[in-house]
ZAMARGU-4260 file (C-alpha; in steps of 0.2 Angstrom, whole numbers, plus 5000, padded with zeros to 4 digits):
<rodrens>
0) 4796/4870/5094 | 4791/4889/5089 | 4793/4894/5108 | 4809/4887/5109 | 4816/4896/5091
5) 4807/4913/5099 | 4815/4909/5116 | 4831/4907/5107 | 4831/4922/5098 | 4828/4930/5113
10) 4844/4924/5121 | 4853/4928/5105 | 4849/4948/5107 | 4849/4949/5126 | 4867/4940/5124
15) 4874/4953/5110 | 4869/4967/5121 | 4874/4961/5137 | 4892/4958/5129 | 4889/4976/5120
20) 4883/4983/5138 | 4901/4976/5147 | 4913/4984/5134 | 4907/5002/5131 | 4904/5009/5114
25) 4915/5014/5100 | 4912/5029/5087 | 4916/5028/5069 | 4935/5037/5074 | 4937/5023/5089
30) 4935/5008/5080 | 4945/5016/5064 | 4960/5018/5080 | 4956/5001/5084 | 4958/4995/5069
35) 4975/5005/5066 | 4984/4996/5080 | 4978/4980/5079 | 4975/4975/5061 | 4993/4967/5054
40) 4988/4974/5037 | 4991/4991/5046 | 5009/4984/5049 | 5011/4975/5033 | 5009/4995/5026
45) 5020/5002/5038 | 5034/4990/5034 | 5031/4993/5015 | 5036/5013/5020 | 5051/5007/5027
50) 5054/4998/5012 | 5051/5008/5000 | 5064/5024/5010 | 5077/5011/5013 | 5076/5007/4993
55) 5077/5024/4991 | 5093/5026/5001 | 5101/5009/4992 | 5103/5016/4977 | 5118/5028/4979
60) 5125/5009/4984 | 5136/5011/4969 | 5142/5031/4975 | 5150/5020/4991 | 5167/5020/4997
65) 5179/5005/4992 | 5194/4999/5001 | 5201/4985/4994 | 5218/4973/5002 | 5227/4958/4995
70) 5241/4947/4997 | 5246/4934/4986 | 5264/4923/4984 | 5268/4915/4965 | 5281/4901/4963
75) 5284/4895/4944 | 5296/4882/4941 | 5291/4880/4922 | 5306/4883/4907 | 5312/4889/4898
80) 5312/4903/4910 | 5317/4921/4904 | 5329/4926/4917 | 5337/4908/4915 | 5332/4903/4933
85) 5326/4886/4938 | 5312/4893/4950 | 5304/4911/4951 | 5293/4915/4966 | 5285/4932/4971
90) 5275/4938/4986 | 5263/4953/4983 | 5256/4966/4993 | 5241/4979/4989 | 5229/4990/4997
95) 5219/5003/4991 | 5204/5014/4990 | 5192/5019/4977 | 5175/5030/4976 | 5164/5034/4961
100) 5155/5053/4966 | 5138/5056/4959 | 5147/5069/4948 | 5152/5055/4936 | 5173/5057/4945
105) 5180/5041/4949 | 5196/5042/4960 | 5207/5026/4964 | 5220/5028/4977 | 5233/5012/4977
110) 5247/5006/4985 | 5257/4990/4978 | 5272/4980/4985 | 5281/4966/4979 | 5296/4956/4981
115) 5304/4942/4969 | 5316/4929/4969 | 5325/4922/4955 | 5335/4905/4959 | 5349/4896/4951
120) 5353/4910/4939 | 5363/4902/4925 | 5367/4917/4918 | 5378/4930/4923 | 5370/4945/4914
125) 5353/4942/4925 | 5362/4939/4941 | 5354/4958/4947 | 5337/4952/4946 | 5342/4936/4959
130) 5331/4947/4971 | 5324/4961/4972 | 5309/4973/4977 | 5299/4987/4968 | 5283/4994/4974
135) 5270/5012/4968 | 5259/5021/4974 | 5245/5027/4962 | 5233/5042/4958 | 5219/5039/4946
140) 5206/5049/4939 | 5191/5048/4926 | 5179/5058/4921 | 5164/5056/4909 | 5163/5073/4896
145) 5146/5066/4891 | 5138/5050/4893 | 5140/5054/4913 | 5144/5071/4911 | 5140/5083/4927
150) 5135/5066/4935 | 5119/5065/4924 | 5119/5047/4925 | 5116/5047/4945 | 5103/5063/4942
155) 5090/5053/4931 | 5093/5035/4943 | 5090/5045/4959 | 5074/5056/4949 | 5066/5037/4943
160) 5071/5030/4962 | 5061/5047/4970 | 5046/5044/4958 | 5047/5025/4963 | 5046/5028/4981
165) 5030/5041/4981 | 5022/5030/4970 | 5024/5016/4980 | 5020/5026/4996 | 5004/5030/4986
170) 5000/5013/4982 | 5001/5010/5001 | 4990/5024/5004 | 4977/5017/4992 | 4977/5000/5001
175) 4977/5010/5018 | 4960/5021/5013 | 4952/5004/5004 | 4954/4996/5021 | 4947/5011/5032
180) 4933/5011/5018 | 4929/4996/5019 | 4929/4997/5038 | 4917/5012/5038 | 4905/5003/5028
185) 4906/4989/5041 | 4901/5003/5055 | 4887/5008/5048 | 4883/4990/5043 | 4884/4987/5061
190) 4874/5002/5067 | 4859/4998/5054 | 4857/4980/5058 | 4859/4983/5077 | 4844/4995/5072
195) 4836/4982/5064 | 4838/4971/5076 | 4830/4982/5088 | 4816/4985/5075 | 4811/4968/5073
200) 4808/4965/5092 | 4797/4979/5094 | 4788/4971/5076 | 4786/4954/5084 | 4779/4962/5102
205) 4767/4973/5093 | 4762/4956/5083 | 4761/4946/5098 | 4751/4959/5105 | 4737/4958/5088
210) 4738/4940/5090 | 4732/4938/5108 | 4720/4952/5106 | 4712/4942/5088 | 4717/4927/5099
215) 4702/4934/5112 | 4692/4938/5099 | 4691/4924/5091 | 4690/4914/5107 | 4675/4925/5113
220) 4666/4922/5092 | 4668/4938/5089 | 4683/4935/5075 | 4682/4920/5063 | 4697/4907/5062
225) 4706/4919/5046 | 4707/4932/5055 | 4715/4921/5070 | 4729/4912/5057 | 4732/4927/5048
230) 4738/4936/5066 | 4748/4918/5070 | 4755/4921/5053 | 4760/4939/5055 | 4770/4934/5073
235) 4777/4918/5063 | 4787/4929/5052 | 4790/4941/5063 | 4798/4928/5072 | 4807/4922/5055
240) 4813/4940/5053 | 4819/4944/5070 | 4830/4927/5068 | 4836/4933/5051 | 4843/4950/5057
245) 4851/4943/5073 | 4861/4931/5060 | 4864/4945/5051 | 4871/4956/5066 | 4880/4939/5073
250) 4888/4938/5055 | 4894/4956/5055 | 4901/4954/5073 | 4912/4943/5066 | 4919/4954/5051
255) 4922/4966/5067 | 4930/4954/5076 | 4944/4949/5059 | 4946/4968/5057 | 4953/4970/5076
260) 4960/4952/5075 | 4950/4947/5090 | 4948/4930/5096 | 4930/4924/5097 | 4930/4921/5116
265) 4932/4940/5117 | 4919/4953/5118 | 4920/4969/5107 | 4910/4985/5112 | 4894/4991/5104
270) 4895/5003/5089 | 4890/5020/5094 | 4884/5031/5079 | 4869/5041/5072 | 4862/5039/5056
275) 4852/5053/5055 | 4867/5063/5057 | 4871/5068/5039 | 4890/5074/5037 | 4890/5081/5017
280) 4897/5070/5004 | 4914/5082/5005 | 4916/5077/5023 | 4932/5069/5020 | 4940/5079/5004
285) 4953/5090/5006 | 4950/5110/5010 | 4951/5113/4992 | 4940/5111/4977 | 4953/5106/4964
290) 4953/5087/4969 | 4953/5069/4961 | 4951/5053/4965 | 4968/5044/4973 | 4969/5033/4960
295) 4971/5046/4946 | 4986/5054/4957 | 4992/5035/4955 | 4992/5035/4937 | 4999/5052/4935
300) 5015/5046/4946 | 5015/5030/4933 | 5017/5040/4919 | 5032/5052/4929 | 5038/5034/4930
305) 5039/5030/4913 | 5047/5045/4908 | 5062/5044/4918 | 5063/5026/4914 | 5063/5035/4896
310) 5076/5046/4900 | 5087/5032/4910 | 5088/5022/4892 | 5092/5035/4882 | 5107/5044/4894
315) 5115/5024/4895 | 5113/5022/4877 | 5123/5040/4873 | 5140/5039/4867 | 5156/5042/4881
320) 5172/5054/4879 | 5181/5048/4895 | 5194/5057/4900 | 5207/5047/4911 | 5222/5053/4920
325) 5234/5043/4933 | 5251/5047/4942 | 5262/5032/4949 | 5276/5032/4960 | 5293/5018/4956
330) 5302/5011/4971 | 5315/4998/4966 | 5328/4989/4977 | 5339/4975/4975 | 5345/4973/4994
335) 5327/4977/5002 | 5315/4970/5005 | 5295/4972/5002 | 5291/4979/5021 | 5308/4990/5021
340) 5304/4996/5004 | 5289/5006/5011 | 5300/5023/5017 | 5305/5022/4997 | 5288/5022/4990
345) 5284/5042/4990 | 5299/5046/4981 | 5295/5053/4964 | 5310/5054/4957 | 5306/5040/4943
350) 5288/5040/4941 | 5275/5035/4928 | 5261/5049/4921 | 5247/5045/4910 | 5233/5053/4902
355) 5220/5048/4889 | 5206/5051/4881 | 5193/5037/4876 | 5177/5037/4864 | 5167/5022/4865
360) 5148/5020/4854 | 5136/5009/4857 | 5132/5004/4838 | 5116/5004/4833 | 5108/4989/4832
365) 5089/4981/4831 | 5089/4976/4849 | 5096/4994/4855 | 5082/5004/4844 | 5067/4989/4853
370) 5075/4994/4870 | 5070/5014/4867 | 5056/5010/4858 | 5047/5000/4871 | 5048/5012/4884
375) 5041/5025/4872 | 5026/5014/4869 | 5025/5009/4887 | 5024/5031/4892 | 5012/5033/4879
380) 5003/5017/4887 | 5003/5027/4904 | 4999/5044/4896 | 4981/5033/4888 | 4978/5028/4904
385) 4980/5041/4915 | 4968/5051/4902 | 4956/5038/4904 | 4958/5038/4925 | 4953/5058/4926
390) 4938/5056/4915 | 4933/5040/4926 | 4937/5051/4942 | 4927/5069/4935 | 4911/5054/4933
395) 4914/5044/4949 | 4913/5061/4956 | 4898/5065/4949 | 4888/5049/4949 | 4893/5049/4968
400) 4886/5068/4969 | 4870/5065/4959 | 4866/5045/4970 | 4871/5055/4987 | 4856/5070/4981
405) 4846/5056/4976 | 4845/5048/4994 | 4844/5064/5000 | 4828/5065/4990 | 4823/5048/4996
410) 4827/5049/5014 | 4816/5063/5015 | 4800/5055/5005 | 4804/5039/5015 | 4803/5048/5030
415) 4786/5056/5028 | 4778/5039/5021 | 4786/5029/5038 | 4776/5042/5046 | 4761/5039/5037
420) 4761/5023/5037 | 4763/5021/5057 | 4749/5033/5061 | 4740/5021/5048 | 4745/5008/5058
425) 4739/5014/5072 | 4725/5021/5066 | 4720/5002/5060 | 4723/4994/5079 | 4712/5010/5085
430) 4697/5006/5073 | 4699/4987/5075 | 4697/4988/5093 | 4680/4998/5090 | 4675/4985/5077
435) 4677/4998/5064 | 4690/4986/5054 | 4695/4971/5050 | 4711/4959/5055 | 4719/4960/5038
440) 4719/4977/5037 | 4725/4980/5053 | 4740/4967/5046 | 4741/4973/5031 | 4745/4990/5040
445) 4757/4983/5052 | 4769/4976/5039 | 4769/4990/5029 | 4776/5002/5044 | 4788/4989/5048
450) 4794/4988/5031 | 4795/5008/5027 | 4803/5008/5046 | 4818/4999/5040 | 4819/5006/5023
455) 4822/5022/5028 | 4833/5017/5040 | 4844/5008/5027 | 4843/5021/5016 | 4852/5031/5028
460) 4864/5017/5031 | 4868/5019/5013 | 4870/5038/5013 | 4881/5036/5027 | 4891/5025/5017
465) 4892/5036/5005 | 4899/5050/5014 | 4914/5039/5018 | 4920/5036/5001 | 4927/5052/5001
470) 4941/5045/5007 | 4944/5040/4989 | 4949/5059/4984 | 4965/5070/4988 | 4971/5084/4984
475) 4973/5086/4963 | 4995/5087/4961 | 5000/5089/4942 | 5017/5093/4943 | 5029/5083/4954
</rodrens>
């Protein structure tokens, strides 16, 4: 049964690199490409840009053009009719234009035509009325003097849309560098258990090879039967081991597989990277040294939020002077009708002018002064949070700085003890051979220059990792 779990194992790690061998390599920057093109969160993001510039665009929605037509006939048969006729009908005709500007002016351009009919007049001093026609044409204007004066109104809605749209563009970014993060975490993942992998083969052959030499010992008296089961125990976890890790790498190859939406029946290239190749901790920060983490630039957009929000309240809450003009033209005939009317309607020889001015005032009221009071309370909410976001940023930062010197530290006491501990190692087997040493020792040294072997290397894994959340910082912007 153990031949057949170490021939296994076997098969497992000449399978993952023979399917690594037939599909090339990928670098940190190839499988981050891959992952750009084939992931649908990638798209899901990209959608949400579009979104996010078409909402922008839907607001002025209310700035756009109307034209307007009707046409609409009336009969009323009900008395005691006022022109003492037994039935009165009406057809009516309209068609117009109106457009708001973002400078508050509405303007209302409109044309009207009707024609009546007035049967079974019993009444001679109504007989003019037993048809006829009239029609306008009509100018109209408004103009807020202060609610909407200068088209403030529009300014502060386009000013909340703009800090809507970059912050939810920045939200997007966030999920888009947690994503690359997370991948780049998976890379090195990747590369440090492939190591591993690698590692605990040449483990289990240095441990077969102590076994069969204690083996021959033992065999030939020279080594008691301890010695003999604590070299089979020794290859017996190496075994354990090297199965462990390739479940490990066989585990991660499928994480690599859901970021690139491959299917299982397909291969995916080996990971090509070095980690003894160290890239600072600023490799990804912006060329500048006045930076933060992203999510700080999130809050700071929030709080831009709640301020125009603020200012949105308290412009639609102001009281209105509007000022209101409009000019109408008056066609009347009693031999035409509606459609020959038409020639008649620009004559202005009787028309109708008005102009007016018109205060209104919201009063105050308990659920006006809530209205301003809340979004008061929810700025000062965003102002507290966005305090507390830069002094989580300034000690991420350093935290990050003082673990990335820390490693830097370890990696470099690791690096002499692994090679200690190998020439120990070796020394051990050397000695042994000569009868200078015992079998446990020659274990004992064994397992501990594995072990410092693969620590070093996944301290190096982790500074990698490190490295990459630099991703997590940009450019420090105030003022927007």
């Amino acid at each position: 049964m153990k031949t057949k779990n170490i021939f296994f194992a076997y098969v497992m790690t000449l399978t993952s690199i023979r399917v690594y061998a037939q599909n090339g390599e990928w670098t940190l920057e190839q499988f981050r490409n891959e992952i750009r093109s084939k992931n649908t969160l990638f798209k899901t993001y990209d959608k949400s840009r579009e979104i996010s510039e078409l909402k922008l665009k839907t607001g002025d929605l209310v700035l756009t053009p109307i034209f307007f037509m009707s046409a609409g006939y009336l009969s009323d048969k009900k008395q005691p009719n006022q022109l003492t006729a037994n039935e009165s009908s009406a057809q009516k005709y309209s068609l117009g234009f109106s457009k708001k500007f973002s400078s508050g002016t509405n303007i209302k351009i409109s044309g009207d035509l009707s024609e009546a009919k007035n049967n079974g007049i019993q009444s001679p001093l109504f007989s003019s009325y037993e048809k006829y026609s009239v029609g306008s044409l009509g100018l109209s204007l408004s103009q807020s003097l202060l609610k909407d004066s200068f088209g403030e109104l529009t300014s502060v809605r386009r000013e909340r849309e703009d800090v809507q749209k970059k912050l939810e563009e920045l939200s997007t970014d966030i999920q888009e560098r947690q994503l690359y993060l997370e991948a780049e975490f998976l890379f090195w993942d990747t590369i440090y258990t492939d190591a591993e992998v690698k590692q605990r083969e040449a483990s289990l052959q240095r441990a077969t090879k102590i076994e069969n030499w204690i083996q021959k010992r033992y065999s030939d008296g020279i080594a008691d039967k301890a010695d003999f089961m604590n070299a089979k125990a020794l290859k017996a976890t190496r075994e354990l081991q090297l199965i462990a890790s390739l479940d490990d790498q066989k585990s991660l190859q499928r994480k690599v597989r859901d970021f690139i939406e491959s299917a299982e029946k397909n291969s995916i290239p080996r990971f090509k990277g070095d980690l003894n190749e160290m890239r600072s901790l600023s490799f990804y920060l912006p060329k500048t040294n006045d930076f933060t983490k992203i999510d700080v630039q999130a809050s700071i957009l929030e709080q831009a939020l709640k301020k125009t929000v603020l200012k949105e309240v308290i412009a639609n809450q102001k009281s209105d002077l509007q000022l209101s003009a409009s000019y109408n033209t008056n066609a009347y005939d009693a031999t035409k009708s509606a459609t020959a009317l038409v020639g008649d309607l620009s004559k202005t020889d009787t028309p109708t002018a008005q102009i007016a001015l018109t205060w209104t005032y919201v009063l105050d009221s308990e659920e006006k002064k809530a209205l301003t009071l809340q979004n008061e309370k929810e700025l000062q909410l965003s102002q507290l949070k966005l305090q507390r976001k830069k002094i989580e940023s300034v000690s991420y930062w350093e935290e990050l700085s003082r673990r990335y010197n820390e490693l830097t530290s370890k990696i470099s006491a690791m690096t002499k003890v692994t090679e200690f501990q190998r020439e120990r190692a070796k020394a051990e087997q050397d000695k042994l051979a000569k009868g200078r040493s015992i079998t446990s020792q020659v274990i004992t040294s064994e397992q501990e220059a594995s072990d410092s072997e693969l620590t070093l290397l996944k301290l190096k894994a982790e500074q990698r990792k490190l490295e990459g959340q630099g991703l997590l910082f940009i450019q420090n912007r105030e003022s927007l």
